[in-house]
SEBATOR-387659 format. One record per residue (C-alpha): residue in three letters; x, y, z. Coordinates in steps of 0.02 Angstrom, whole numbers, plus 50000, padded with zeros to 5 digits. Layout:
<pt 'ALA' <X Y Z>>,
...
***
This chain:
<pt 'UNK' <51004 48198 52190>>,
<pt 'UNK' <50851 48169 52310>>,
<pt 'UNK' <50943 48197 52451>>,
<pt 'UNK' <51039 48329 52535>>,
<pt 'UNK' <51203 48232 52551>>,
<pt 'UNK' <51175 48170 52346>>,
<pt 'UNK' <51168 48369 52332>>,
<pt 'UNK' <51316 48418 52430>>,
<pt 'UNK' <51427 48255 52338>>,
<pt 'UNK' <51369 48306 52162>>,
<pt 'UNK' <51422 48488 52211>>,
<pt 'UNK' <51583 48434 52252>>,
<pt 'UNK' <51604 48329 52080>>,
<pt 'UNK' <51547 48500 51982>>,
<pt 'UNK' <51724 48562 52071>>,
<pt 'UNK' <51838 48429 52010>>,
<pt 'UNK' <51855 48480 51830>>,
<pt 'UNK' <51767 48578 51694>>,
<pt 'UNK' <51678 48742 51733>>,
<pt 'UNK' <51499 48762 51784>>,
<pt 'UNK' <51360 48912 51792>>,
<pt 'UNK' <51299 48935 51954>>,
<pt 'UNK' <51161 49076 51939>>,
<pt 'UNK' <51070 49184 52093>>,
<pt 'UNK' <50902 49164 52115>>,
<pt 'UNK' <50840 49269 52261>>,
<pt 'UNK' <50685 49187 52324>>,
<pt 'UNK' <50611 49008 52290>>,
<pt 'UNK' <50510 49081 52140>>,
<pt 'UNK' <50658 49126 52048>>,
<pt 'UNK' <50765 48967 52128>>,
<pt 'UNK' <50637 48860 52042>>,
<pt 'UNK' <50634 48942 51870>>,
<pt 'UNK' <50829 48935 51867>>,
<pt 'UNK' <50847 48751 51911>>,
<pt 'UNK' <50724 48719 51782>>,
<pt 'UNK' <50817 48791 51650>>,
<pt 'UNK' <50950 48667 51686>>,
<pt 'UNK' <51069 48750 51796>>,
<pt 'UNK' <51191 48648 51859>>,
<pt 'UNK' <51204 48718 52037>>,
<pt 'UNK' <51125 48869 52104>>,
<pt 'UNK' <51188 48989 52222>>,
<pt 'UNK' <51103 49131 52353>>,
<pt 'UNK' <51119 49309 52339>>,
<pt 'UNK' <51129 49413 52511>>,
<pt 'UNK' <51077 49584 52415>>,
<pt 'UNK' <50936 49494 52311>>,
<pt 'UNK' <50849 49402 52470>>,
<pt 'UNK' <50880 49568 52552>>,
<pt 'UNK' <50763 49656 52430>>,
<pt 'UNK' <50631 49551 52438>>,
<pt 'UNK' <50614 49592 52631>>,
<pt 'UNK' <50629 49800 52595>>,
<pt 'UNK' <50810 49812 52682>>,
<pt 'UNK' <50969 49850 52604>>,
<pt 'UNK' <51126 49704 52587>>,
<pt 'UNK' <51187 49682 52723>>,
<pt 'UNK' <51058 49722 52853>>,
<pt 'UNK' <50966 49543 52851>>,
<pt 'UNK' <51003 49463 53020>>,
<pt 'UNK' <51074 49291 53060>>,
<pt 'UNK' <50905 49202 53087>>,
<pt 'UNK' <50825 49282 52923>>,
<pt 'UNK' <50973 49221 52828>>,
<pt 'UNK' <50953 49043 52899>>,
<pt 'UNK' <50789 49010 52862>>,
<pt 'UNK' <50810 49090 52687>>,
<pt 'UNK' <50949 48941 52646>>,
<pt 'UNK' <50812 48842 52728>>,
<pt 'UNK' <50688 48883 52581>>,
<pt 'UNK' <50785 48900 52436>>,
<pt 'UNK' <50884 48718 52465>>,
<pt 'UNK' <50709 48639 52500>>,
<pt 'UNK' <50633 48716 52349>>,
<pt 'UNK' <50741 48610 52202>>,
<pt 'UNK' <50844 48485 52178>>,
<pt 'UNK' <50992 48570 52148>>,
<pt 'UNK' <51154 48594 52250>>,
<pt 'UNK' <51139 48760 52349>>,
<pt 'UNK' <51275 48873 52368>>,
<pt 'UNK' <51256 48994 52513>>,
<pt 'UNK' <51292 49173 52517>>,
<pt 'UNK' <51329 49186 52706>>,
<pt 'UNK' <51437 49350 52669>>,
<pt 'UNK' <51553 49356 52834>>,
<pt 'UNK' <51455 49238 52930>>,
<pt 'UNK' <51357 49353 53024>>,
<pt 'UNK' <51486 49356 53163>>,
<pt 'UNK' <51672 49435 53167>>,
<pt 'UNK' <51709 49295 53331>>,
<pt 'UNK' <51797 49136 53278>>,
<pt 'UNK' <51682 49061 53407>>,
<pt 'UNK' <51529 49138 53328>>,
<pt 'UNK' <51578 49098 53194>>,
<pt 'UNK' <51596 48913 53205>>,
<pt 'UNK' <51425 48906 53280>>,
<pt 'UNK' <51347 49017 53139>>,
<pt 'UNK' <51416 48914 53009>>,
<pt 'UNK' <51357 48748 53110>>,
<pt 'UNK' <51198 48807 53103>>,
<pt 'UNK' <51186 48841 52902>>,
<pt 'UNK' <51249 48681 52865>>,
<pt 'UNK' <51105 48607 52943>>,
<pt 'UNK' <50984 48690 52828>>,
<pt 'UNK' <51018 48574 52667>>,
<pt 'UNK' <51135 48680 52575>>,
<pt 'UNK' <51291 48629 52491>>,
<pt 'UNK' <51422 48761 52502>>,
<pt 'UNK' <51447 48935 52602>>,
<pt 'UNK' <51542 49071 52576>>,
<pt 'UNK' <51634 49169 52700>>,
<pt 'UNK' <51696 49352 52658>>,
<pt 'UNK' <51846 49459 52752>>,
<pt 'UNK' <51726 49620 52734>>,
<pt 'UNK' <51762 49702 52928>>,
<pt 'UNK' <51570 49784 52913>>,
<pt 'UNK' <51686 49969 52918>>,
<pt 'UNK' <51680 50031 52733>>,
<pt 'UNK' <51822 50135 52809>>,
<pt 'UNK' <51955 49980 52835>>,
<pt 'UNK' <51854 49861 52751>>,
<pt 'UNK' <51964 49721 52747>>,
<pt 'UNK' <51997 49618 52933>>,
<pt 'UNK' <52187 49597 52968>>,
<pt 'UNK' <52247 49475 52878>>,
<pt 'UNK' <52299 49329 53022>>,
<pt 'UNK' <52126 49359 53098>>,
<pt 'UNK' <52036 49328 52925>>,
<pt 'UNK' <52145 49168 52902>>,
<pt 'UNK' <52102 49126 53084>>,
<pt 'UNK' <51909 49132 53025>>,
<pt 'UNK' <51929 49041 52870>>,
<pt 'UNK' <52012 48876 52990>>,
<pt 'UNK' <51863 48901 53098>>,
<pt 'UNK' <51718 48883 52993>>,
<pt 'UNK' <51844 48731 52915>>,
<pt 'UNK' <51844 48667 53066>>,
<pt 'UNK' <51631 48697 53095>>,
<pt 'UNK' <51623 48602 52926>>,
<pt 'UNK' <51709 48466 52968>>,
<pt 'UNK' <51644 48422 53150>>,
<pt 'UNK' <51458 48444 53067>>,
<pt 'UNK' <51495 48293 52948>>,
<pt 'UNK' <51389 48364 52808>>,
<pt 'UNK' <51538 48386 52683>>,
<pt 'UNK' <51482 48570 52637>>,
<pt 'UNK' <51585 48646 52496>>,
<pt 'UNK' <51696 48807 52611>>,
<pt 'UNK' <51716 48953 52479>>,
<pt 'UNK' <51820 49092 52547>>,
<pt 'UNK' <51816 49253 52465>>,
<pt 'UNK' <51916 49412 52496>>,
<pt 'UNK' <51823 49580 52488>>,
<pt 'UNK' <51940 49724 52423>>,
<pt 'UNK' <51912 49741 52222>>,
<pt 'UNK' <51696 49764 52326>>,
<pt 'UNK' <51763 49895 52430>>,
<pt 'UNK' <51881 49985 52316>>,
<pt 'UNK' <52023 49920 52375>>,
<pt 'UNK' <52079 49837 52213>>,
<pt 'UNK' <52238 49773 52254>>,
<pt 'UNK' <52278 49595 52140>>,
<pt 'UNK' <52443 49543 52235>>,
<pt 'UNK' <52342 49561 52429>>,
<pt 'UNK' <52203 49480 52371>>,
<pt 'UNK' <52305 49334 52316>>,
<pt 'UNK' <52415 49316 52458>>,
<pt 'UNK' <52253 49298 52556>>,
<pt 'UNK' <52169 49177 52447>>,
<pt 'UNK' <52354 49071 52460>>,
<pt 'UNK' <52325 49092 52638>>,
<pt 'UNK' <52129 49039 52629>>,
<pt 'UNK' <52177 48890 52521>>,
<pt 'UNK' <52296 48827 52653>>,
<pt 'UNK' <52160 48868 52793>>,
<pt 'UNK' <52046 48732 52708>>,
<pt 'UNK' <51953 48825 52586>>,
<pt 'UNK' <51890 48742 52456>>,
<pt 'UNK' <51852 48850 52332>>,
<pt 'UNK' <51925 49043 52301>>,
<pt 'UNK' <51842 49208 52253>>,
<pt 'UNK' <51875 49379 52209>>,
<pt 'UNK' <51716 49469 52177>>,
<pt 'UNK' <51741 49600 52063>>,
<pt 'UNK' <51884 49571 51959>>,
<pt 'UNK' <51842 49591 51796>>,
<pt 'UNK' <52021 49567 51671>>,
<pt 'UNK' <52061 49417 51602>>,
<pt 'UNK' <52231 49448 51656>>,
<pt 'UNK' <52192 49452 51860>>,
<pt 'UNK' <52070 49303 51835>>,
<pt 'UNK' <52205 49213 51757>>,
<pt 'UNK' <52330 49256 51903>>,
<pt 'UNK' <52184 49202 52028>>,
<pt 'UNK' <52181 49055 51947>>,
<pt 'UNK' <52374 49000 51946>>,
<pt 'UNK' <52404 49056 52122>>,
<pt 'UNK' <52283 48948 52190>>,
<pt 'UNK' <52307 48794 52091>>,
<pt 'UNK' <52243 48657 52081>>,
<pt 'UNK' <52089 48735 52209>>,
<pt 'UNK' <51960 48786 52090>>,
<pt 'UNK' <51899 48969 52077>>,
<pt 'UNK' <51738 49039 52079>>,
<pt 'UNK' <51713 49204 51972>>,
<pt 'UNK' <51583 49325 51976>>,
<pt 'UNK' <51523 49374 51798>>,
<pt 'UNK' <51401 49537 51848>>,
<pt 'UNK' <51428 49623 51690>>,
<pt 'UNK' <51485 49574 51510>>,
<pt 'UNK' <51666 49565 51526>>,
<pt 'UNK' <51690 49380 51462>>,
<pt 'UNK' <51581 49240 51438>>,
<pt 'UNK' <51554 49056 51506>>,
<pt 'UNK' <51680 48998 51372>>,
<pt 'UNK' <51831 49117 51404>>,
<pt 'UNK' <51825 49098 51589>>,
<pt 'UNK' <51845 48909 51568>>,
<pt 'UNK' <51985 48943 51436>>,
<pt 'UNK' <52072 49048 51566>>,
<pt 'UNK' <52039 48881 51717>>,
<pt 'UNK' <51904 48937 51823>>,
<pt 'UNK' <51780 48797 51862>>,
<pt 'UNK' <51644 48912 51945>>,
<pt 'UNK' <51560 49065 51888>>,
<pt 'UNK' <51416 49151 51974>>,
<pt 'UNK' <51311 49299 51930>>,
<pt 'UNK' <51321 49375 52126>>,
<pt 'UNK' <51137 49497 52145>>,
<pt 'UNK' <51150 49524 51947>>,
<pt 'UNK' <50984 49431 51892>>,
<pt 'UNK' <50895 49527 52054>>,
<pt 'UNK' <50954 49681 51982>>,
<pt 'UNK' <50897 49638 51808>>,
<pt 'UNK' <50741 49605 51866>>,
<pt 'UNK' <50709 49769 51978>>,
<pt 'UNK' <50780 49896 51839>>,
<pt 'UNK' <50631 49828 51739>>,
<pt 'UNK' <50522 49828 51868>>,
<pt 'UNK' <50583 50001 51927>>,
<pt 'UNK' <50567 50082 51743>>,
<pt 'UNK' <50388 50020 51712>>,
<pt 'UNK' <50330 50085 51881>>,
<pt 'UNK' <50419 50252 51852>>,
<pt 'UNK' <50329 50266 51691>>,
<pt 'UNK' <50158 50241 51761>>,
<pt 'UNK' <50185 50348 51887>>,
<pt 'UNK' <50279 50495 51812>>,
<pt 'UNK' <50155 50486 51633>>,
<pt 'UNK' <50001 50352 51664>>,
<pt 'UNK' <50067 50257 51515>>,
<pt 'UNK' <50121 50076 51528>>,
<pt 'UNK' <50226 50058 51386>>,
<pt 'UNK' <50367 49964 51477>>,
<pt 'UNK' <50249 49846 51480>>,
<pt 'UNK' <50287 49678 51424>>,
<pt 'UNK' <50204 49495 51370>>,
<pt 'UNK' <50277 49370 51473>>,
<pt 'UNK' <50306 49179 51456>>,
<pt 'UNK' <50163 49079 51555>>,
<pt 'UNK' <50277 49088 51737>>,
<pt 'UNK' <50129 48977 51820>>,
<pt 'UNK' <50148 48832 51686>>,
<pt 'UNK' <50333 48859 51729>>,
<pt 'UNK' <50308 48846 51927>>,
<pt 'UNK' <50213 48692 51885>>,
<pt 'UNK' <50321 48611 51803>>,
<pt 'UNK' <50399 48447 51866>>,
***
């Protein structure tokens, strides 16, 4: 899989059958560890990059996003799914030139979200959101680089957790070109499974963020994807967070912890 087209094919074989971990590194550090751990495909994380630059999700700008995909598909081998949350435009036109853009920066798949950037009516109207979905189809297509097009639908995020809408615009998604579907956020084995058989045979990515089923079950119930969203990112700042609090609420370092040799790890082939 030396080269970015070998990346993007084998990412599109991982989506004909089985089901795959795609973990989210947030940086090229933690891009590399993951990948060498085996990890089939890997997959960007909008809140975890954010971090790293001291902003909040979704306040990272269109150019900071590109040449974050940039990095992170450069830095392994493996297929690179982008978090490119809702494109970084609302404009069909924008969008298609956004999403021309990423696909020129070696990664294998993007996502595109129906979040309106309103917490208030966080959802875009439904035609308009299918409207996007056939654009950035479309901005695959024409750029020849056979990206992977996930669309995901944003209400169980913004407490909007209604099963039947969120299906009827994944159907709609599907038949937009979408390749693969995603509900962030669902976490019963009963919606997954209704995800699933709605969008037959597209496959369905599912985001495992806390311990509501493992690998094994979600294949059982047909999904071929599962991702871990800004999970890992979090993991790693709680302990971060709680050793620094300790040190400086009581100078003791307590929460401190051996850890494996990360440079023989970096080094690593």
């Amino acid at each position: 899989m030396g080269t970015i087209a070998a990346r993007t094919a084998e990412f599109r074989r991982l989506h004909e059958a089985g089901c795959f971990v795609m973990p989210n590194p947030w940086d090229v550090g933690s891009a590399r560890l993951l990948a060498g751990m085996g990890f089939a495909a890997l997959a960007t994380t909008s809140a975890g990059f954010a971090w790293t630059t001291g902003k909040p999700d979704n306040t990272l700008t269109l150019d900071e996003a590109l040449a974050h995909l940039q990095l992170v598909a450069a830095a392994t081998h493996a297929p690179l799914n982008a978090d490119f949350q809702n494109g970084y435009a609302l404009d069909p036109g924008d969008l298609v030139e956004n999403v021309t853009r990423a696909c020129g920066t070696g990664i294998a798949g993007l996502s595109i979200e129906d979040y309106s950037g309103d917490p208030a009516a966080p959802l875009l109207e439904f035609d308009f959101a299918v409207e996007r979905i056939r654009a950035a189809r479309a901005a695959i297509d024409d750029s020849g680089t056979g990206v992977v097009l996930t669309a995901r639908t944003e209400g169980f995020v913004w407490d909007q957790p209604d099963l039947d809408e969120a299906i009827r615009r994944l159907v709609a998604f599907a038949e937009a070109g979408a390749d693969c579907l995603y509900v962030p956020r669902i976490t019963s084995h009963h919606d997954v499974a209704a995800v699933v058989s709605a969008v037959a045979p597209k496959p369905v990515n599912l985001l495992v963020n806390k311990p509501f089923i493992t690998a094994a079950q979600a294949a059982e119930l047909g999904v071929r994807r599962i991702s871990t969203g800004g999970v890992l990112a979090r993991t790693a700042w709680k302990a971060f967070l709680a050793a620094a609090g300790e040190l400086a609420r009581d100078g003791t370092v307590s929460g401190f912890v051996d850890l494996p040799d990360v440079d023989a790890l970096l080094s690593a082939p």
